[in-house]
Backbone as XML, in Angstrom:
<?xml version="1.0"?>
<chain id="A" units="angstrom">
  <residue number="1" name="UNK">
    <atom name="N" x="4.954" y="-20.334" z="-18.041"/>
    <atom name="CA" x="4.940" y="-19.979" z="-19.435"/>
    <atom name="C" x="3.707" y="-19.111" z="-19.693"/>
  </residue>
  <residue number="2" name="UNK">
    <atom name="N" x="3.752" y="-17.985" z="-20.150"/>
    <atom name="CA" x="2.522" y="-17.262" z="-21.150"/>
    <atom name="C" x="2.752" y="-16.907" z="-22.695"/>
  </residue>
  <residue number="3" name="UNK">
    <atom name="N" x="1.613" y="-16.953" z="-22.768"/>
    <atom name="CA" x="1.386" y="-16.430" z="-24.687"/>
    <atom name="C" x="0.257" y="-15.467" z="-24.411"/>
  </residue>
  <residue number="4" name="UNK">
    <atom name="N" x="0.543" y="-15.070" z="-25.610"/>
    <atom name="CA" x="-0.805" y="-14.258" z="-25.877"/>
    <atom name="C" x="-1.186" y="-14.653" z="-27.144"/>
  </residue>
  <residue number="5" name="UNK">
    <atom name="N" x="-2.364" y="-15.349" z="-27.463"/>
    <atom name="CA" x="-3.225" y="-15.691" z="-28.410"/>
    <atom name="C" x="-4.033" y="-14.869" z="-28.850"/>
  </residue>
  <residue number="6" name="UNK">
    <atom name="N" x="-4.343" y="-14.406" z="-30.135"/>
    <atom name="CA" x="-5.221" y="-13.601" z="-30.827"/>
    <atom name="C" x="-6.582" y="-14.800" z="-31.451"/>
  </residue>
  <residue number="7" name="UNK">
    <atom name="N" x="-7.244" y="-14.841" z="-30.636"/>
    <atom name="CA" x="-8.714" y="-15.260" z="-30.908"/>
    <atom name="C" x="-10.224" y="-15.191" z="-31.287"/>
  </residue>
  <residue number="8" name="UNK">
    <atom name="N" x="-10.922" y="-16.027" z="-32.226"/>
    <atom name="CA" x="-11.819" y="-15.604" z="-32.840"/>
    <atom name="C" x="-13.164" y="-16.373" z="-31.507"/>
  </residue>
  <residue number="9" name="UNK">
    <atom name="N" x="-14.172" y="-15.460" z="-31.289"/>
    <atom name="CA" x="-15.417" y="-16.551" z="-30.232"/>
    <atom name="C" x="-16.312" y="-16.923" z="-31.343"/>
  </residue>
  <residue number="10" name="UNK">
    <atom name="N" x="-16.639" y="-18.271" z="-31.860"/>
    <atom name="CA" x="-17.967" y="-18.068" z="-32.797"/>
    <atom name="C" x="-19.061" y="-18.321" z="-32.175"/>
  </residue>
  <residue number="11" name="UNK">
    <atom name="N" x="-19.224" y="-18.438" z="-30.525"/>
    <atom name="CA" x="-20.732" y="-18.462" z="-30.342"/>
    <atom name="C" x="-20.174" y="-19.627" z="-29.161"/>
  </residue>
  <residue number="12" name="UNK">
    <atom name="N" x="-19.366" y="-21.054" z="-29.805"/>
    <atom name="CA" x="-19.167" y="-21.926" z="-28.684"/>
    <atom name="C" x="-17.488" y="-22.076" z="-28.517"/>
  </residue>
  <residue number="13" name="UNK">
    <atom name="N" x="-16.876" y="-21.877" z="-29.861"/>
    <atom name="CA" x="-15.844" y="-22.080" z="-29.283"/>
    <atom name="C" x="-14.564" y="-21.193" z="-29.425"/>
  </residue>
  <residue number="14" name="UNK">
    <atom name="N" x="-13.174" y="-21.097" z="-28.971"/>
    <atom name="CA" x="-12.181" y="-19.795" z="-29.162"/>
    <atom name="C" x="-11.579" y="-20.294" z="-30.221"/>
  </residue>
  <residue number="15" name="UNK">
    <atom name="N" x="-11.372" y="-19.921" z="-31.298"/>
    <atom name="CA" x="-10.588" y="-20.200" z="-32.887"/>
    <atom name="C" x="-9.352" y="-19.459" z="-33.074"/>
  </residue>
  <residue number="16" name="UNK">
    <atom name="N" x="-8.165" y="-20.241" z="-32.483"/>
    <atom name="CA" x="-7.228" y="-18.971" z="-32.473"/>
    <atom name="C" x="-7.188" y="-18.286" z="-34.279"/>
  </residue>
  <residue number="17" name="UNK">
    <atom name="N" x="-6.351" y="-17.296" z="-34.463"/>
    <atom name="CA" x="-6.212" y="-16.965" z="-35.420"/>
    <atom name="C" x="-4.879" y="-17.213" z="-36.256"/>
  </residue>
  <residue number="18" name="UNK">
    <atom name="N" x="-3.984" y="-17.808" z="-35.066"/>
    <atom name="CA" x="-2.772" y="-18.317" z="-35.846"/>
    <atom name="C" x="-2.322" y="-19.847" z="-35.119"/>
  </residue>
  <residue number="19" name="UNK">
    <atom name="N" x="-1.350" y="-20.506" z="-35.965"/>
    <atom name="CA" x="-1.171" y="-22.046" z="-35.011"/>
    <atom name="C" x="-0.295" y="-21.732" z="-33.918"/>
  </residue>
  <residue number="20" name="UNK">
    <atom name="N" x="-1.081" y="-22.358" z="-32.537"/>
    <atom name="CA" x="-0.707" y="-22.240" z="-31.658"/>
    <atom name="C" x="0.504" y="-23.975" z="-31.424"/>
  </residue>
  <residue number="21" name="UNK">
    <atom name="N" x="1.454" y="-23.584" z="-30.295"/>
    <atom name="CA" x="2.428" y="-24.517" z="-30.064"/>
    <atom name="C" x="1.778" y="-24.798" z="-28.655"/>
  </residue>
  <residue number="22" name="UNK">
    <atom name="N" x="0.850" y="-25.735" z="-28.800"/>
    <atom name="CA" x="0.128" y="-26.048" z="-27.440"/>
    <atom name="C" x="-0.214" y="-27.744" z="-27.342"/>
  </residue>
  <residue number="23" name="UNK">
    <atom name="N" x="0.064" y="-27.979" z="-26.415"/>
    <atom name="CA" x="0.479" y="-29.644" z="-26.055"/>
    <atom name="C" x="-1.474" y="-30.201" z="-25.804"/>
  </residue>
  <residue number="24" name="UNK">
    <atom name="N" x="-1.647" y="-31.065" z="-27.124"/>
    <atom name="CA" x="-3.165" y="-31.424" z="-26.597"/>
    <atom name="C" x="-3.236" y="-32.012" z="-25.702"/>
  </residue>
  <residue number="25" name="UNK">
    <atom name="N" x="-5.182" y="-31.921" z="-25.091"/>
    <atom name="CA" x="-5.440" y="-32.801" z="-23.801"/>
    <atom name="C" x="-4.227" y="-32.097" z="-23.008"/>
  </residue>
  <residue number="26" name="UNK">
    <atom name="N" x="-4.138" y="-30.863" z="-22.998"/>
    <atom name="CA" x="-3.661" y="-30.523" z="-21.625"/>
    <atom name="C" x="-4.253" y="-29.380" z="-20.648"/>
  </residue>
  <residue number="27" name="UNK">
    <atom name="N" x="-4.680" y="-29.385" z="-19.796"/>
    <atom name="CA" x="-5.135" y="-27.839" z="-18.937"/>
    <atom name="C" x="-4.439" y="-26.920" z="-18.945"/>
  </residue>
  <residue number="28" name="UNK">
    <atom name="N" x="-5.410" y="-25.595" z="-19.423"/>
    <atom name="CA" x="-4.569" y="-24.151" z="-19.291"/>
    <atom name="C" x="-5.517" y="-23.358" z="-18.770"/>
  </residue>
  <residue number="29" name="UNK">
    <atom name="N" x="-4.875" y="-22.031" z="-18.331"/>
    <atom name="CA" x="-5.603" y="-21.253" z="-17.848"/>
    <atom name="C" x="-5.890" y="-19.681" z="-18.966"/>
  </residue>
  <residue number="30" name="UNK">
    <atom name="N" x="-6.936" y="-19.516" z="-18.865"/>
    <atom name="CA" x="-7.104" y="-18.566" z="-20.073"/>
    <atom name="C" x="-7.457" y="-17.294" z="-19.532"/>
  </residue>
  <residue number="31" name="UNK">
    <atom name="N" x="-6.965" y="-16.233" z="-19.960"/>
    <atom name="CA" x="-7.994" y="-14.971" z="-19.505"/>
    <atom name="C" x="-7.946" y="-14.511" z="-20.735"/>
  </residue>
  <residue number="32" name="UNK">
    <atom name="N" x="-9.427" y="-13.768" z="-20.499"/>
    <atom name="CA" x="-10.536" y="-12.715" z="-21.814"/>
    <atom name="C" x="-9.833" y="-11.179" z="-21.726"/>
  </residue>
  <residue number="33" name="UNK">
    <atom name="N" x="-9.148" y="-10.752" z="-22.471"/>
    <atom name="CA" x="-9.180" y="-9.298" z="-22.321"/>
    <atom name="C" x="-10.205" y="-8.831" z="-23.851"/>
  </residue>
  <residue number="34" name="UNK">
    <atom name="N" x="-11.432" y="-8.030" z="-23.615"/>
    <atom name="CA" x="-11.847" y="-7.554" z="-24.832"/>
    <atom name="C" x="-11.143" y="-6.988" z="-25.872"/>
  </residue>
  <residue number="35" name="UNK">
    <atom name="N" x="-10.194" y="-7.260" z="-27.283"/>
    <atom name="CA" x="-9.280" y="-6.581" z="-27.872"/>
    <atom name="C" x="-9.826" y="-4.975" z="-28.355"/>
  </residue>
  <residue number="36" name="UNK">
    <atom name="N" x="-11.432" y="-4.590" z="-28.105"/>
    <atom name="CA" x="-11.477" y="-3.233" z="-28.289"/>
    <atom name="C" x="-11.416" y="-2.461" z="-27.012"/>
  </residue>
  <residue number="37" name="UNK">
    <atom name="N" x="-11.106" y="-3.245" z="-25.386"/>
    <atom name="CA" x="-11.136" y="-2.116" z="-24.203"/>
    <atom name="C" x="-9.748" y="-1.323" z="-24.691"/>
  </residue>
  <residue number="38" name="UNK">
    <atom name="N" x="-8.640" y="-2.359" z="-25.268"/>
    <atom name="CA" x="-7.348" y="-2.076" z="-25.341"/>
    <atom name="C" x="-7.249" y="-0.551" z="-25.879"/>
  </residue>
  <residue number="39" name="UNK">
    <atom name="N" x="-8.509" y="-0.212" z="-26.808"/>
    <atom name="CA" x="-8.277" y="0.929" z="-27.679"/>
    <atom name="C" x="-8.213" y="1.878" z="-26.816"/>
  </residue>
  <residue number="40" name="UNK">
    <atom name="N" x="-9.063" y="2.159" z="-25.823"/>
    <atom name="CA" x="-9.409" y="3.313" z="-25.145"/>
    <atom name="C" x="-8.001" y="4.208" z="-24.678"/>
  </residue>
  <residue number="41" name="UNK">
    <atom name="N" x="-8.259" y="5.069" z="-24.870"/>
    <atom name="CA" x="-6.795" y="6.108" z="-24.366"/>
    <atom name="C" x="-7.366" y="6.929" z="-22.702"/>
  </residue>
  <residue number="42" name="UNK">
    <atom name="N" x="-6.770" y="7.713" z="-22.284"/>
    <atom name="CA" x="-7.178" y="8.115" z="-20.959"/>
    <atom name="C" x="-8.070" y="9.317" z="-21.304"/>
  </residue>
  <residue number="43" name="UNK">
    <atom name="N" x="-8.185" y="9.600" z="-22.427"/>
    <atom name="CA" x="-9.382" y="11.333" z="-22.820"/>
    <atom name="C" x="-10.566" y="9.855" z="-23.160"/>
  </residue>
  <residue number="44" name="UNK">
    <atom name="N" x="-10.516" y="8.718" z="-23.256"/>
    <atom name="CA" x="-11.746" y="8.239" z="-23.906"/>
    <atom name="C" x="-12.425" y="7.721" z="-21.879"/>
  </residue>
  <residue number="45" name="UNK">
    <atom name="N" x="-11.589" y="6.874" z="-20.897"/>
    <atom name="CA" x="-12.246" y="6.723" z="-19.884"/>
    <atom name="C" x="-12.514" y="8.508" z="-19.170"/>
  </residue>
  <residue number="46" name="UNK">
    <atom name="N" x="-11.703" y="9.573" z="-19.039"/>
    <atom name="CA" x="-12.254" y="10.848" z="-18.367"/>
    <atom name="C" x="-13.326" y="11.468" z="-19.394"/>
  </residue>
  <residue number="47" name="UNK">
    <atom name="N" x="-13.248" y="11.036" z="-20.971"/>
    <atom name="CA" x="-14.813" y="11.829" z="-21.302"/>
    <atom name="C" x="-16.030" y="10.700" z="-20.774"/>
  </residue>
  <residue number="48" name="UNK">
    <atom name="N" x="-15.874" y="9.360" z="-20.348"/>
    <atom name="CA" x="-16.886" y="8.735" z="-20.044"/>
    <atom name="C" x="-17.332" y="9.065" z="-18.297"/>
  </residue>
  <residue number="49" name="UNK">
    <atom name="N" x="-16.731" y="9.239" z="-17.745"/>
    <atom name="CA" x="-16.853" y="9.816" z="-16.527"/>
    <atom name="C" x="-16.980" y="11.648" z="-16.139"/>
  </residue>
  <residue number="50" name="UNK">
    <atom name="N" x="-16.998" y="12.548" z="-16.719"/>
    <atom name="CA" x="-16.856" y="13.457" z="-17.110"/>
    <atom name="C" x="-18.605" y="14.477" z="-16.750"/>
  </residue>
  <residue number="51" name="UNK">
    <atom name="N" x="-18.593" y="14.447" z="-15.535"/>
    <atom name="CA" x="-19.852" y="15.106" z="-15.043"/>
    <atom name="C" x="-20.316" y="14.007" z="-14.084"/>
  </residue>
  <residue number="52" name="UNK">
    <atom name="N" x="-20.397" y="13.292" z="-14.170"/>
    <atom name="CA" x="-20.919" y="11.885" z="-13.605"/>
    <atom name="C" x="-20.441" y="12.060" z="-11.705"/>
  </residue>
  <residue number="53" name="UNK">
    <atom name="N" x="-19.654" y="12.936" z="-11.590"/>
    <atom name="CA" x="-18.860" y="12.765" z="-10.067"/>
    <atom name="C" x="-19.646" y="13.580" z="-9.420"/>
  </residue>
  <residue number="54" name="UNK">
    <atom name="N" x="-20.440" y="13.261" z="-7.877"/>
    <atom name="CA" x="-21.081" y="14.577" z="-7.437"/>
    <atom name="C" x="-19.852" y="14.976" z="-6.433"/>
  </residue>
  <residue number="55" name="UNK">
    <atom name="N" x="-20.077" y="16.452" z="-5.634"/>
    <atom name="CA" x="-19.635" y="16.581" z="-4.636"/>
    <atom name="C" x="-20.078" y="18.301" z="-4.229"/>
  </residue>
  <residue number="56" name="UNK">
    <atom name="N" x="-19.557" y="18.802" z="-3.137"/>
    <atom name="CA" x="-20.214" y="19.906" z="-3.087"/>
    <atom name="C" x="-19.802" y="21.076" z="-3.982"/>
  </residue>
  <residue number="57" name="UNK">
    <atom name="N" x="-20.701" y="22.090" z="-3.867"/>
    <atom name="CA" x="-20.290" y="23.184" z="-4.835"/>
    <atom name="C" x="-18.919" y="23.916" z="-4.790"/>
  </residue>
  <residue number="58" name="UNK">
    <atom name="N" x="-18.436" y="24.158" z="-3.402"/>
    <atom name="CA" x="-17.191" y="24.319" z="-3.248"/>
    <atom name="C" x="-15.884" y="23.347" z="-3.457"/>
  </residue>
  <residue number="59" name="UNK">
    <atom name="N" x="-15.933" y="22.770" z="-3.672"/>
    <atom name="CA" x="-15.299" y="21.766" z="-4.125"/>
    <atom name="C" x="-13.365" y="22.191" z="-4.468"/>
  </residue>
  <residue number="60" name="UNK">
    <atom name="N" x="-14.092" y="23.228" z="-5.613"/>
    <atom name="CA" x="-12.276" y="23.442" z="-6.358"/>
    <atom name="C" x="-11.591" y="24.696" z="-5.391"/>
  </residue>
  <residue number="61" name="UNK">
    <atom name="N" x="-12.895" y="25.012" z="-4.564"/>
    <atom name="CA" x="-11.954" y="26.095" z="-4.214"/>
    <atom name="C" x="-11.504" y="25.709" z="-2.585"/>
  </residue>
  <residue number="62" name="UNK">
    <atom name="N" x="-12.163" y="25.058" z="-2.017"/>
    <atom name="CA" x="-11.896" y="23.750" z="-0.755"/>
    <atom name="C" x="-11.705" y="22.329" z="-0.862"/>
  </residue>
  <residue number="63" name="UNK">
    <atom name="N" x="-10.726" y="22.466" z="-2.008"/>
    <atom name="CA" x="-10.445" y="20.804" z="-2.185"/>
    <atom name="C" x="-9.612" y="20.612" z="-1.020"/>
  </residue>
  <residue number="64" name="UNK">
    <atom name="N" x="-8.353" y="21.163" z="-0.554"/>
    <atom name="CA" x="-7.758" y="21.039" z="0.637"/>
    <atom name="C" x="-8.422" y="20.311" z="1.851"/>
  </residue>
  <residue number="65" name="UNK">
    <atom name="N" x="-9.791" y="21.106" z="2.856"/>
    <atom name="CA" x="-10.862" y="20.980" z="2.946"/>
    <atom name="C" x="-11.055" y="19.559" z="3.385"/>
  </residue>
  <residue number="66" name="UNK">
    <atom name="N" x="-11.597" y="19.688" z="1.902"/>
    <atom name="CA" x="-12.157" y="17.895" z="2.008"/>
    <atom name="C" x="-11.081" y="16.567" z="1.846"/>
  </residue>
  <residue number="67" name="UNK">
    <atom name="N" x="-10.247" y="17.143" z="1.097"/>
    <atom name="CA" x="-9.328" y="15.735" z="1.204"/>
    <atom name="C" x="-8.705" y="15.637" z="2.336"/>
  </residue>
  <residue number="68" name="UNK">
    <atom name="N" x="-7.968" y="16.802" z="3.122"/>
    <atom name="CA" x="-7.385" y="16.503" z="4.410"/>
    <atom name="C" x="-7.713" y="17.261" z="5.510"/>
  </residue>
  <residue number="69" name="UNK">
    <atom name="N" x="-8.953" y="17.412" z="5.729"/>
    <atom name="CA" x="-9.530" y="17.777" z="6.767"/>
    <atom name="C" x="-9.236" y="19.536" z="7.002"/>
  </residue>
  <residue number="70" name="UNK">
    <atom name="N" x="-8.075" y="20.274" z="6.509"/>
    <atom name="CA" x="-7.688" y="21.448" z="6.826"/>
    <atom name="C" x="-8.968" y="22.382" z="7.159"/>
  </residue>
  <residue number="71" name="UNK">
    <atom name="N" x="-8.662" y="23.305" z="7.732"/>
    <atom name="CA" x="-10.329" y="24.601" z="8.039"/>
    <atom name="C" x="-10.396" y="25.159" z="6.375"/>
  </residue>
  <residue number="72" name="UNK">
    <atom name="N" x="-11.390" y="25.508" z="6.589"/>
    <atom name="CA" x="-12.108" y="25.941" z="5.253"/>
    <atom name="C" x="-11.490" y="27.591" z="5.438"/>
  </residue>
  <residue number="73" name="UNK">
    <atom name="N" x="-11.414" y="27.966" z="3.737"/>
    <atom name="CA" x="-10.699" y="29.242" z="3.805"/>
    <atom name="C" x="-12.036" y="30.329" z="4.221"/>
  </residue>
  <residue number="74" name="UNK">
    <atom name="N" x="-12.983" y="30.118" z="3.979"/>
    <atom name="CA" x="-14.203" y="31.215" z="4.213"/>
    <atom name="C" x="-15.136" y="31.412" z="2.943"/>
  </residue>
</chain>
């Protein structure tokens, strides 16, 4: 069985935000997803990475090159 619970942290404990159908005194397993990573679109992780990559100066014009070994054009 999964749910997804929308939860409040106040410091000690998780407060869902709506009533949950959950059997007390019982063990579950929980995972954290941060509800603001969810926002990010793919222009928000490539502008955060976005210069950050080294490699050599030739790069775009011997990408061939380096990814699969081919001879370099000159």
């Amino acid at each position: 069985m999964t749910k997804t619970l929308h939860v409040i942290f106040d410091g000690n404990v998780f407060r869902p935000e709506e009533p949950v159908d959950l059997e007390p005194n019982s063990y579950y397993i929980v995972t954290i997803e941060s509800k603001t990573s969810g926002d990010k679109n793919l222009w928000d992780v490539l502008d955060n990475i976005t210069g950050t990559i080294e490699g050599p100066e030739d790069w775009s014009k011997e990408h061939n090159h380096y990814l699969y070994g081919t001879p370099k054009k000159a």
